[in-house]
C-alpha positions, 0 to 999 in steps of 0.5 A: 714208613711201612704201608700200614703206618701210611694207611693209619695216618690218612685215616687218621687226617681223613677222620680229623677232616670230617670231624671239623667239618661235621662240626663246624657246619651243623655246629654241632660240637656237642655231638661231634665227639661220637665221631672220635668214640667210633674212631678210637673202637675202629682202632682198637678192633683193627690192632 
């Protein structure tokens, strides 16, 4: 794997980490679909 690849998937594990925590200690899982809508543009600028 590439160090780009790597980098992508740590970010990728790291946003899924704070997705759940977010949710699961606030219980805001409404809410916490934001946080995968700012993930998605973040990829989409980055390619």
């Amino acid at each position: 794997m590439d160090k780009k690849k790597i980098m992508n998937w740590i970010i990728a594990i790291i946003v899924a980490i704070v997705y759940l925590t977010v949710s699961i200690v606030f219980k805001a899982w409404a809410y916490s679909w934001i946080i995968w809508v700012v993930y998605a543009i973040y990829r989409f600028i980055v390619k």
